[in-house]
N, C-alpha and C positions, 0 to 999 in steps of 0.2 A: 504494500500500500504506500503512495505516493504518501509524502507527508514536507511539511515546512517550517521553518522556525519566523516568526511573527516579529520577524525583527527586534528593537531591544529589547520588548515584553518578555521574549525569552520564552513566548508561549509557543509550544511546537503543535500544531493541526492539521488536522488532514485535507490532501490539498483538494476533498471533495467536502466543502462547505456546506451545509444547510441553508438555506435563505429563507426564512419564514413566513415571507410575508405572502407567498402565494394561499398558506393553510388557514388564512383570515376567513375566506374563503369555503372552508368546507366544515363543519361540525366538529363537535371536540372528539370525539370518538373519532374519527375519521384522521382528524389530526393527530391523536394520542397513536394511533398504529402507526401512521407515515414515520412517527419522529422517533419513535419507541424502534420500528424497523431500523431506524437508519445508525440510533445510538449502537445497537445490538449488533449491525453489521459494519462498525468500525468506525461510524462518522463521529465525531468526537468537538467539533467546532459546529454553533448554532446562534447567526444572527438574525434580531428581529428588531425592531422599532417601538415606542409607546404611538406612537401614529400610524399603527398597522391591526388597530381596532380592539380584536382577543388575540392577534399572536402572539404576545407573552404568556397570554394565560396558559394558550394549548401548551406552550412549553414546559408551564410550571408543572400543569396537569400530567405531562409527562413523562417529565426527567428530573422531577425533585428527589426521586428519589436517591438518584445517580448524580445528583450535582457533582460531588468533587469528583467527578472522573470527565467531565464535560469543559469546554470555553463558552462563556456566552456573554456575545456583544449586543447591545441595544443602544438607543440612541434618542437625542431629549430635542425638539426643536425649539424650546426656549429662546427667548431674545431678551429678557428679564431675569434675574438670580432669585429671584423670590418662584418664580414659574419651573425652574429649574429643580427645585428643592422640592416642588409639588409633583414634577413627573418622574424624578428619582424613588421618592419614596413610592411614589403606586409602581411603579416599573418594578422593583423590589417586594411591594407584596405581590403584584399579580404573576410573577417568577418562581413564587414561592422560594426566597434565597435572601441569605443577609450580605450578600457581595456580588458586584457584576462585574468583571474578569476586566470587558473596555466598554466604557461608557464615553461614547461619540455625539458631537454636537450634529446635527442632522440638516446637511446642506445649508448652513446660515450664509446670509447674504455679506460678509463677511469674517474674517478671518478673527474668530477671538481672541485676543492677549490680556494679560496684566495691563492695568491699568485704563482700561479702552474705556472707561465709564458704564459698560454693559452687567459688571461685576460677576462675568460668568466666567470665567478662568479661574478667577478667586474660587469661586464655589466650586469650581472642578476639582482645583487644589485641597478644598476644604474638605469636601467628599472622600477624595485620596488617604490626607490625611485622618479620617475617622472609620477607615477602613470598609467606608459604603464600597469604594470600586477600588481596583487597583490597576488600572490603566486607564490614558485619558487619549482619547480620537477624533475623528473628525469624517466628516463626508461632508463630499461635495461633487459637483458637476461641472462649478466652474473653472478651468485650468490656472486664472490667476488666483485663486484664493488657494489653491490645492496647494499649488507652488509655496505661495507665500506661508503656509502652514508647515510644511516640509522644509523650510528652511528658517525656518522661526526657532527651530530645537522645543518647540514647547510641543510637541504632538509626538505621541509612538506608534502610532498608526494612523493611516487616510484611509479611508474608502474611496474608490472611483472607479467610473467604469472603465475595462479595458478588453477588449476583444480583437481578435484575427483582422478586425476592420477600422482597427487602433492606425492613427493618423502618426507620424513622426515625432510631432508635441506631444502625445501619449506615452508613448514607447521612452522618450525622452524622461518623463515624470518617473515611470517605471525606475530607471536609473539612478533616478537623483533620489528615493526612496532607498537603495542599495545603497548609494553613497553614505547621506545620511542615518541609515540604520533603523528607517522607519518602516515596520508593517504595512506593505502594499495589501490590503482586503480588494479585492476583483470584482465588483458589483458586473452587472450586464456584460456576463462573458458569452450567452448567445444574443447578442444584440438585441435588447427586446423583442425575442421571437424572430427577427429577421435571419436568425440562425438556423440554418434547420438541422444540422448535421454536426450535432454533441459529441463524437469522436473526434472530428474534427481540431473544433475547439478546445476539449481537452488535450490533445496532441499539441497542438499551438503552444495554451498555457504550461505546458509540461517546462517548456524552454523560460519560464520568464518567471523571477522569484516573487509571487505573486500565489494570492491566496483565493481559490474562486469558491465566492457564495454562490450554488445553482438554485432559483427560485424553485419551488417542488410541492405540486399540491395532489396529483396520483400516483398510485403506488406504480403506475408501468411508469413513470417519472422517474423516478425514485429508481427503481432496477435498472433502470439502464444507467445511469451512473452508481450502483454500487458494483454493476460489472466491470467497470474500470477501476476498483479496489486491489483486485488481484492480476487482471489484465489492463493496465494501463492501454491507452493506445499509442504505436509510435508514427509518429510525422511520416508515414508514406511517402511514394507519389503519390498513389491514389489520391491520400487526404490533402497532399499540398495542390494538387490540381482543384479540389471543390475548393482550397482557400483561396486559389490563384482566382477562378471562377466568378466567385462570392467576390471578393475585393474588387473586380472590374464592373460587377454592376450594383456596389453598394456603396462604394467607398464613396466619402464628398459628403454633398448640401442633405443628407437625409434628417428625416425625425427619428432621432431617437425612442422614444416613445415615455420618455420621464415622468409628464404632465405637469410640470412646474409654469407652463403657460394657463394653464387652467384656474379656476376656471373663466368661460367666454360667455361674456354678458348677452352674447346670444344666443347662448345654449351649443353650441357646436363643440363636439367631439375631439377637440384637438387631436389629440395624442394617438389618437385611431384615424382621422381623416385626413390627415396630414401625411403620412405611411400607407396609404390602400394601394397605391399603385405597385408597391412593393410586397407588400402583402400577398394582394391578390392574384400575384406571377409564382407565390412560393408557399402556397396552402391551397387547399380545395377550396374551391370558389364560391360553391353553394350556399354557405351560408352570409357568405360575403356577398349575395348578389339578392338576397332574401328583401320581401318588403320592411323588414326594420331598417336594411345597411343602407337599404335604398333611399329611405326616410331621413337615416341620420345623415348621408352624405350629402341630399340634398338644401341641407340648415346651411350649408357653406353659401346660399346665392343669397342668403340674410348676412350676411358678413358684414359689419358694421363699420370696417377698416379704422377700424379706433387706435390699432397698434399696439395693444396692450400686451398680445400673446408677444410680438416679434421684440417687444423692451425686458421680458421677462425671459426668454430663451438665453440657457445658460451657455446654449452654441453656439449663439449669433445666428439663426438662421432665420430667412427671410421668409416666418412662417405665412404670412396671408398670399404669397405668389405659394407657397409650397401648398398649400389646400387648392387655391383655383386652376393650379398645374394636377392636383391628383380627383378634382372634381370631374376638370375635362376627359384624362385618361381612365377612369369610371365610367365615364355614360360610353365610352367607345365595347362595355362589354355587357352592354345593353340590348346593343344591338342585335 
């Protein structure tokens, strides 16, 4: 079994992550087997969020039994120290645990430090100190804050996304987290779904010291990355031809599918209508083509061009041309 060390945290995990937040999603039972299967078949690291509704809870419900044998990272999006202290402490009952392994600030729109007037570093610190957490992280989406965070020395771990259709300034970040000594966590290692072919991508991330959370809400989910436990996969041609593949007709201006543009005072779907054109070339179409998708795709010609989604994208991407470029390439499969 592939495994890594979590940079200074000094915490070694399996470099087949849990990602929690798909299991918000399904029942506690349903969630209790997923997570219970996965601790039992060697996964040993499990992030979730207190903005990922009950995925803490499934987890507490799960694997409190087993805590000291588990990692678990979650994440507070506070922008206040007083709000901070409030989702710590629920994040820790609903966990069922007196300590969270790394406790991550959750995409904030800047970069926390000492003294920034936010008081939430302090509290991180203060937290640390009281033995609430004993490591302190960060996620984000945006490349300057990610940076600025990894070179700040006040963070032991980033989260951010990195996949096969990781840009040179990614690949980049990657590096400067090695330099630094800081836990690279791998959020969207199959591109929000735009990935289809999970060997792949685990053959990719084999090569780069890098920890991948795979979001995972059915059990055939779930199997097919515990079979690369024992069979890893190695970087073929085959697979470097689907990456070579994939990277020519994805790489660039796409939607990630994050939804931090969201939401749209006109109700429109960002994060899914933004992405259909790409989508619906690399899934079955059916229900991409059903009177709902047809419903929601159409909210696009209500577009209020207000610009709100396009100030808010942490990619810079020009999202209201990127909806009426996947609106038109939509009705062409109407026809």
């Amino acid at each position: 079994m592939d495994t890594i060390r979590l940079g200074r945290t000094n915490l070694t995990v399996s470099k087949n992550g849990f990602g929690a937040l798909p299991v918000q999603r399904v029942s506690m039972e349903e969630a209790g087997k997923l997570l219970r299967k996965a601790y039992d078949h060697g996964i040993n690291y499990f992030d979730t969020a207190r903005a990922y509704t009950d995925s803490e809870a499934k987890i507490g419900y799960a694997l409190h039994d087993v805590r000291a044998n588990i990692v678990i990272s979650t994440k507070t999006t506070a922008l206040k120290a007083e709000d901070f202290w409030k989702d710590l402490r629920t994040s820790l009952e609903t966990l069922r645990t007196d300590y969270i392994d790394i406790y991550q600030f959750h995409n904030p729109p800047f970069c926390p430090k000492p003294g920034d007037g936010s008081g939430l570093y302090e509290a991180m610190e203060e937290a640390k100190a009281k033995g609430m957490i004993r490591h302190i992280g960060i996620t984000n989406h945006r490349l300057a804050v990610a940076e600025e965070a990894v070179r700040s020395g006040l963070y032991e771990t980033l989260q951010f996304p990195f996949s096969y259709l990781a840009s040179d300034k990614e690949l980049a970040l990657v590096r400067l987290c090695e330099e630094k000594d800081v836990g690279f966590i791998c959020m969207k290692a199959l591109s929000g779904g735009l990935i289809t072919h999970s060997d792949a991508a685990y053959a990719f991330l084999r090569h780069y010291p890098v920890a991948p959370i795979w979001g995972i809400q059915r059990e055939k989910e779930l199997d097919e990355f515990l079979s690369y436990q024992d069979n890893p996969p190695e970087l073929t041609d085959d697979l470097q031809a689907i990456i070579d593949h994939d990277r020519g007709e994805l790489v660039g201006d796409f939607c990630r599918g994050c939804g931090y543009c969201m939401p749209c005072p006109a109700g429109i779907e960002i994060n899914t209508c933004a992405r259909m054109s790409l989508m619906i070339r690399r899934a079955p179409t059916a229900a991409l083509l059903n009177e709902k998708s047809q419903a929601m795709m159409k909210k696009i010609e209500g577009c209020l061009h207000c610009g709100r989604c396009k100030t808010k994208c942490p990619y810079g991407l020009d999202t209201p041309t990127l909806l009426e470029r996947n609106y038109e390439d939509y009705k062409t499969f109407l026809k």
